[in-house]
C-alpha positions as CSV (number, residue, x, y, z in Angstrom):
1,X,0.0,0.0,0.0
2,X,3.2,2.2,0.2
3,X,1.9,3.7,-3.7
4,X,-1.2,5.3,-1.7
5,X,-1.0,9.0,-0.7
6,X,-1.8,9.5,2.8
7,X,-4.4,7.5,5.3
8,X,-1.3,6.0,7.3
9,X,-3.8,5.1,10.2
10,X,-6.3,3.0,8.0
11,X,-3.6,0.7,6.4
12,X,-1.7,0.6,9.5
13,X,-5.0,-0.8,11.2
14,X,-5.8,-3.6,7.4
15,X,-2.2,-4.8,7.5
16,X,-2.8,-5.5,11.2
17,X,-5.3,-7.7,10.3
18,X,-3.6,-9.7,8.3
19,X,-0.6,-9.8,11.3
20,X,-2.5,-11.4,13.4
21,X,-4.2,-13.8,10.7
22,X,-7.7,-12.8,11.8
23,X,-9.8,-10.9,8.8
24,X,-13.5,-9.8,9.5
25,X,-15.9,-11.7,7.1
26,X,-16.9,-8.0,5.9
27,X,-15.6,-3.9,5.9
28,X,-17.4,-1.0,5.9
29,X,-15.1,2.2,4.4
30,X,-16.6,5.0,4.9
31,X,-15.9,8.7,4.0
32,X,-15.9,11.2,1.1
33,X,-16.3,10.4,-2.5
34,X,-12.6,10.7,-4.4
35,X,-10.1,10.2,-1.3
36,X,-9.3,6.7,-2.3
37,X,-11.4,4.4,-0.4
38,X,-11.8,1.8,-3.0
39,X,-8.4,1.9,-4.0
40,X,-7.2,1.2,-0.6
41,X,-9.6,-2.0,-0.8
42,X,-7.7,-3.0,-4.0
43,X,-5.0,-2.7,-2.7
44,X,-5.8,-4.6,0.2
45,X,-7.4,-7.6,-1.3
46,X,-3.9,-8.0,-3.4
47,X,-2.1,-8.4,-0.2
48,X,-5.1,-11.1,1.0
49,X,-5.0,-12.9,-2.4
50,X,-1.3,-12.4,-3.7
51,X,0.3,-15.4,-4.0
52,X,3.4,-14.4,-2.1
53,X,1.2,-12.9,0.6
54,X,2.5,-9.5,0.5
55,X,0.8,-7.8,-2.2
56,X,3.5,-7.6,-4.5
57,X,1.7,-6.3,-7.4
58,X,4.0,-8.8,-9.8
59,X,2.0,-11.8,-9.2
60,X,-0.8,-13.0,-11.1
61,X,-3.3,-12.8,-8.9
62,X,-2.2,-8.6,-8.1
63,X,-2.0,-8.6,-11.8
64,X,-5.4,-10.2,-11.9
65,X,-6.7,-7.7,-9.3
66,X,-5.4,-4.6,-11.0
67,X,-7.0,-5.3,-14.2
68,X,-10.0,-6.3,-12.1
69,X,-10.3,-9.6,-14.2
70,X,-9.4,-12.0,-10.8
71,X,-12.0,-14.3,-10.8
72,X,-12.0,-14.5,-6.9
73,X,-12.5,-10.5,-6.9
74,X,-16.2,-9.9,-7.6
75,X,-16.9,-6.0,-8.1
76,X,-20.8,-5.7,-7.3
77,X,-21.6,-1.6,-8.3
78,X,-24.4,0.4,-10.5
79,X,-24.3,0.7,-14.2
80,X,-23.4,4.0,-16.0
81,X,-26.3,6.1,-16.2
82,X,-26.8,9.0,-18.2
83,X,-28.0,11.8,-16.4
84,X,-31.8,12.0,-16.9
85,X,-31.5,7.9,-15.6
86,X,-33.0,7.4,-12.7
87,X,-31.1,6.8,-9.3
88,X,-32.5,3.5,-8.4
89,X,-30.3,0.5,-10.3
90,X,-30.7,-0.3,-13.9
91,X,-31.8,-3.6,-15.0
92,X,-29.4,-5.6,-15.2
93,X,-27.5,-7.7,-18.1
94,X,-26.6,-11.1,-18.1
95,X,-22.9,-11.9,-17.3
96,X,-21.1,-15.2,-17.9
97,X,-17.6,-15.1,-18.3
98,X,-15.3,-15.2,-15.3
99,X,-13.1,-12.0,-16.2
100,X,-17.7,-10.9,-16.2
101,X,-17.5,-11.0,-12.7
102,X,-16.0,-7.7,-12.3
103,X,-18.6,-5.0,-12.4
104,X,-21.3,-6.4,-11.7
105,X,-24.7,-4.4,-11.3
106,X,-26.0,-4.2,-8.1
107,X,-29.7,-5.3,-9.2
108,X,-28.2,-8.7,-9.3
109,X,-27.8,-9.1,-5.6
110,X,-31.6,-9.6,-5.4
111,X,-34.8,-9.8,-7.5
112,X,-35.1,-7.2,-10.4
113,X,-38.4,-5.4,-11.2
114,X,-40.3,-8.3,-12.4
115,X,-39.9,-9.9,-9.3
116,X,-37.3,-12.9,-10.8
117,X,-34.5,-13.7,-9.0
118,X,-31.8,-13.2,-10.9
119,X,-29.3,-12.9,-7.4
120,X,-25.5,-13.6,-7.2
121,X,-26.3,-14.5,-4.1
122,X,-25.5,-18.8,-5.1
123,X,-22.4,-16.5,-6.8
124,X,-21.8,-15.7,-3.4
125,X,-21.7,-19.1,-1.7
126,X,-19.7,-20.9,-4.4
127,X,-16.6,-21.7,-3.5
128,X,-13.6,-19.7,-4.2
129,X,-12.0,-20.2,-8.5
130,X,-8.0,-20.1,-7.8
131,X,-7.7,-19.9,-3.9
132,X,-9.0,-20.0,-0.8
133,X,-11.0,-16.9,-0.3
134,X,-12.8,-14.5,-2.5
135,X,-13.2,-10.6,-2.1
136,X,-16.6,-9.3,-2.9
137,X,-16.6,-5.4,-3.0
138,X,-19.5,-3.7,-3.3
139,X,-19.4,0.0,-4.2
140,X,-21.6,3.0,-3.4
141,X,-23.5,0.4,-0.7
142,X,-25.6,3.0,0.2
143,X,-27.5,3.1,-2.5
144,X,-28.7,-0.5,-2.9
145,X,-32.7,-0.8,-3.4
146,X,-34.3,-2.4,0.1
147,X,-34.3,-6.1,-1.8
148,X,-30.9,-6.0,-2.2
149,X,-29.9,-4.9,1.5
150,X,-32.1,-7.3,2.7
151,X,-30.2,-10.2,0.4
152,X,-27.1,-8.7,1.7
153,X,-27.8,-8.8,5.1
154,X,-29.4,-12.4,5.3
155,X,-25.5,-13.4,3.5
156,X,-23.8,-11.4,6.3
157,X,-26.1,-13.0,9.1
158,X,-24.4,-16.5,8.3
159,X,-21.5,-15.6,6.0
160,X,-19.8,-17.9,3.7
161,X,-16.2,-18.5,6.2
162,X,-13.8,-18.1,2.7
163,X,-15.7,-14.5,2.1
164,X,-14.7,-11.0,2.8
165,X,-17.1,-8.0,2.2
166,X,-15.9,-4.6,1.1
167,X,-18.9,-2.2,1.6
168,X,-17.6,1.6,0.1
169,X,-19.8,4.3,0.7
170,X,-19.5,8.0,0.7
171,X,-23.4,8.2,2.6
172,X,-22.5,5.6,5.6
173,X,-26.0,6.4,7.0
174,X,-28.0,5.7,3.8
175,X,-27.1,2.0,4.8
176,X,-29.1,-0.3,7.1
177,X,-27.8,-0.1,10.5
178,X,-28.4,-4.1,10.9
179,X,-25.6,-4.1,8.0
180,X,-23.3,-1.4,9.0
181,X,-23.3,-3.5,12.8
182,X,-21.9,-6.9,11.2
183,X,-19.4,-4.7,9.6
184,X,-15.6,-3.6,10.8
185,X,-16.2,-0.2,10.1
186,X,-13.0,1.8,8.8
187,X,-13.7,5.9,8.6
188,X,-11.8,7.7,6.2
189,X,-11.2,11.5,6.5
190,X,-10.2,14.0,3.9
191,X,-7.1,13.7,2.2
192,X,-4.5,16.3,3.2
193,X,-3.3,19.8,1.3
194,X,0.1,18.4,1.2
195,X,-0.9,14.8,0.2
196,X,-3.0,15.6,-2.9
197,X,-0.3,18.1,-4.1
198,X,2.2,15.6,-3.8
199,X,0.2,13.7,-5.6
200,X,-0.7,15.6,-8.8
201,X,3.5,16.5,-8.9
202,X,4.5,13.2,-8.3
203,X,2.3,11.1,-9.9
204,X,0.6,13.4,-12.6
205,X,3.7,15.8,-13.7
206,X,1.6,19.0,-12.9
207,X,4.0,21.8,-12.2
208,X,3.8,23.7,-9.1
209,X,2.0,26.0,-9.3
210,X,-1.4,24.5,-10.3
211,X,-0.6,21.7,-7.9
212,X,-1.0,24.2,-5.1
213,X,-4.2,25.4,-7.0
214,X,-5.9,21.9,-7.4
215,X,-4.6,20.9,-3.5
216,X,-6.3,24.0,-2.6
217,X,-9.8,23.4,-3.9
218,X,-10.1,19.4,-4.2
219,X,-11.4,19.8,-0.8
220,X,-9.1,16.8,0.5
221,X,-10.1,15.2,-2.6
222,X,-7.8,13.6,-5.4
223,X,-11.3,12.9,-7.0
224,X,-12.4,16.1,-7.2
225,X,-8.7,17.5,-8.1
226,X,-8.4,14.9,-11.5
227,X,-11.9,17.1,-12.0
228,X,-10.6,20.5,-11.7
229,X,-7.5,19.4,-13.9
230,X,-9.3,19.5,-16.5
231,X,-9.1,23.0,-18.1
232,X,-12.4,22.9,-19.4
233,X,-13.9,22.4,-16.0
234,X,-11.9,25.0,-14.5
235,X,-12.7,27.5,-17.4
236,X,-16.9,26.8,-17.0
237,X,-16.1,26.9,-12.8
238,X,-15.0,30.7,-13.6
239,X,-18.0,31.5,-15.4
240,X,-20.1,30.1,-12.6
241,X,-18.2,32.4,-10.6
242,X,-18.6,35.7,-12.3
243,X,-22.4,35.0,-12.8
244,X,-22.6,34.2,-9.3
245,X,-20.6,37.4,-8.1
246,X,-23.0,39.7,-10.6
247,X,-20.0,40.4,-13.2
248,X,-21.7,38.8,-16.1
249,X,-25.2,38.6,-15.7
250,X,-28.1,37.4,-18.3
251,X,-30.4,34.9,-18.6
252,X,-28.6,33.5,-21.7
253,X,-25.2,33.1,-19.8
254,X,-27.5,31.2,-17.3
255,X,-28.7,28.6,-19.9
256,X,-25.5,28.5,-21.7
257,X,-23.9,27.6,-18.5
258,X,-26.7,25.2,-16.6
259,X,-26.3,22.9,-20.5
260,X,-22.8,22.9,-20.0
261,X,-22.3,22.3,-16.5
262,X,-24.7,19.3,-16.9
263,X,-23.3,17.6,-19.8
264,X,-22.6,14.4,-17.5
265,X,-24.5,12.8,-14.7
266,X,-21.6,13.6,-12.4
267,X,-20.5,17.1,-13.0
268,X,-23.7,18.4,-11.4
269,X,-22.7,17.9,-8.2
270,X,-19.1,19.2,-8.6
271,X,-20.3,22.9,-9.6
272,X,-23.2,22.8,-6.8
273,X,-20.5,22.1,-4.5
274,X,-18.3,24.9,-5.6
275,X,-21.1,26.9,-5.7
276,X,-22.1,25.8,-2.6
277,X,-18.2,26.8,-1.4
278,X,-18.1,30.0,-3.5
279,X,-21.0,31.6,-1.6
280,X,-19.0,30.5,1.8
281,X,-16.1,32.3,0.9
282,X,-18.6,35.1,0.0
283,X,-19.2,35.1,3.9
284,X,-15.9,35.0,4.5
285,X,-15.5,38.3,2.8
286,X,-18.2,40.1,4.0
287,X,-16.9,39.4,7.8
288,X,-13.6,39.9,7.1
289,X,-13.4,42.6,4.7
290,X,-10.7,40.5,3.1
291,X,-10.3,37.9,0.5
292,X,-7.1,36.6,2.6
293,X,-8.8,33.5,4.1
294,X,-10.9,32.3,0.8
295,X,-10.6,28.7,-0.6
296,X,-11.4,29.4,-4.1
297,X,-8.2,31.2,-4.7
298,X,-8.6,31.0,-8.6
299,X,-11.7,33.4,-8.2
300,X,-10.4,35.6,-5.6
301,X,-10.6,39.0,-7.7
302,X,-14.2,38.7,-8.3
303,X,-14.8,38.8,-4.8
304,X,-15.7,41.9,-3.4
305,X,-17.0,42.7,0.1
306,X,-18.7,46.2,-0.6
307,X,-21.2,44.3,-3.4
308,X,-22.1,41.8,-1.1
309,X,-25.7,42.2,0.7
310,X,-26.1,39.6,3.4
311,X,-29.7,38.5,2.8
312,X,-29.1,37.5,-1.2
313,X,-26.4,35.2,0.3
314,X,-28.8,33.5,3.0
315,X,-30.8,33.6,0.0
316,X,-28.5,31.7,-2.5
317,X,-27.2,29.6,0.0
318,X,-30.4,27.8,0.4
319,X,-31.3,27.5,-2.8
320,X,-28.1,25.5,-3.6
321,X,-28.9,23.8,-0.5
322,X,-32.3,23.0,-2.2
323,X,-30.9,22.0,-5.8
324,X,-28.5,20.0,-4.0
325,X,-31.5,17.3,-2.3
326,X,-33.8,17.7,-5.7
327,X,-30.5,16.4,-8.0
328,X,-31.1,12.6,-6.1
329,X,-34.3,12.0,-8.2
330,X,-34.9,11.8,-11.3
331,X,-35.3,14.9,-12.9
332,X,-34.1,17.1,-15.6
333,X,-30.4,18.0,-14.4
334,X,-30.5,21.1,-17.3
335,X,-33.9,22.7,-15.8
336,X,-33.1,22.4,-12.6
337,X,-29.8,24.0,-12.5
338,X,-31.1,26.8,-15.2
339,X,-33.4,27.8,-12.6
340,X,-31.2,27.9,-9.7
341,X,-29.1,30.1,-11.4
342,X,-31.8,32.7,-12.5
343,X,-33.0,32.7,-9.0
344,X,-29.9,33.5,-7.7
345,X,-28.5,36.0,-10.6
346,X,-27.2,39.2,-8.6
């Protein structure tokens, strides 16, 4: 695990595990999206399946694992969806293959809509293909439909002794807590300013300077950083900005920028939560009289304290707040941001 940037604690406490030759039957990692959660389970299940018993990514089975084609690693998580799809699971498509057994959809771990069950859940008690145990991950666990908790749960009430659950979640209490309490629960907190720089220097080649800019508002994300890399994002994410602040104001800019900023189901919630962080930093100013302390450093000049009238921001505040709890169903991603931003046009 020495490739992974930061969370010494957490693989301290998984290699200790494996010390003292005692593994859980099931994980629960828990903590934002983008600060490496499942890629510390990766990494982990390499050192439980590697056939020199270290994790020594030369193998075949931590080949295997990296590719995600280890037919002992079964990868249980929802299917692409565009973004007017809804946010329960799509219907499944029949797998077969054993290298198939990586992404699976999450539909599978119970009956589908037409009430056949279609569950991996005899997937789940086979035995294991090359060794002696099996990994089953199963990513963004909190937002399995009820029949598939409840198939979960009945596995982890009498688990299968040559199984180990990986639950990752970035919602820990959208989960059942009967399944989070058969669970070794391991929290994950944001990544550090120093650790996600070092990361896009080292790892990426990104020079310097827009290291210390993506470190600075990944919000302890690497996720979130490989988003703002992008130049396009960061170009639209200024736009935002100067609508936001009142320096380019029209309804036109507004649509233009709402059927942009929604092009992909999950850019949506990375410019609500700038947004969202913007009009924080908007606070920050108006207190301070200062732009000195604000995290969006790239938009700093547009921030200006004697334009700033408290109630708007209470204002715009909640209606990002609002957008924010209405982008979990299934609506039209386009409308709903267009309006947000014409409501809150200075």
């Amino acid at each position: 695990m020495n490739s992974i940037f930061g969370h010494e604690k957490q693989k301290a406490l998984l290699l200790s595990f494996l010390q003292k030759e005692r593994l859980p039957h099931a994980f629960l990692f828990s903590g934002q999206s983008g600060i490496g959660k499942k890629k510390i389970a990766l990494e982990f299940i390499k050192h439980i399946l590697c056939e020199k018993g270290s994790g020594c990514d030369t193998c075949r089975a931590c080949i295997k694992i990296e590719r995600q084609t280890h037919p002992d690693l079964l990868l249980i998580g929802p299917q692409e969806k565009k973004a007017d799809d809804s946010p329960d699971f799509l219907e499944a498509e029949e797998k077969s293959s054993l290298t198939a057994r990586s992404n699976i959809p999450r539909s599978l771990i119970a009956g589908d809509k037409d009430g056949k069950v279609r569950g991996i859940n005899q997937e789940v008690l086979a035995y294991p293909y090359e060794g002696s145990t099996r990994a089953i991950l199963i990513d963004d666990a909190d937002r399995m439909r009820k029949d598939a908790a409840d198939a979960l749960l009945k596995t982890l009430e009498e688990p299968p002794p040559y199984n180990i659950f990986f639950l990752i979640t970035s919602s820990e209490r959208e989960i059942p807590l009967t399944i989070r309490s058969r669970c070794v629960r391991v929290s994950f907190a944001p990544l550090q300013r120093e650790h996600i720089e070092e990361y896009f220097r080292k790892v990426l080649n990104v020079d310097e300077k827009k290291a210390d800019l993506i470190s600075m508002i990944a919000c302890g994300s690497i996720g979130n950083g490989l988003f703002w890399l992008k130049e396009g994002n960061l170009n639209l994410r200024y736009k935002l900005a100067e609508l936001i602040t009142g320096k380019r104001r029209s309804f036109l800019n507004a649509t233009g920028l709402a059927e942009q900023s929604t092009k992909t189901s999950g850019d949506l919630s990375m410019y609500l939560t700038f947004m969202l962080s913007l009009l924080r930093d908007m606070y920050v100013v108006l207190d301070q009289k200062d732009t000195a302390m604000v995290m969006n450093r790239d938009v700093r000049e547009l921030l200006e304290w004697e334009n700033i009238d408290r109630r708007w921001l209470e204002h715009a505040m909640k209606k990002v707040q609002e957008t924010m709890t209405i982008m979990r169903y299934n609506v039209n991603r386009w409308l709903l941001l267009e309006n947000l931003l014409i409501h809150i046009m200075r």
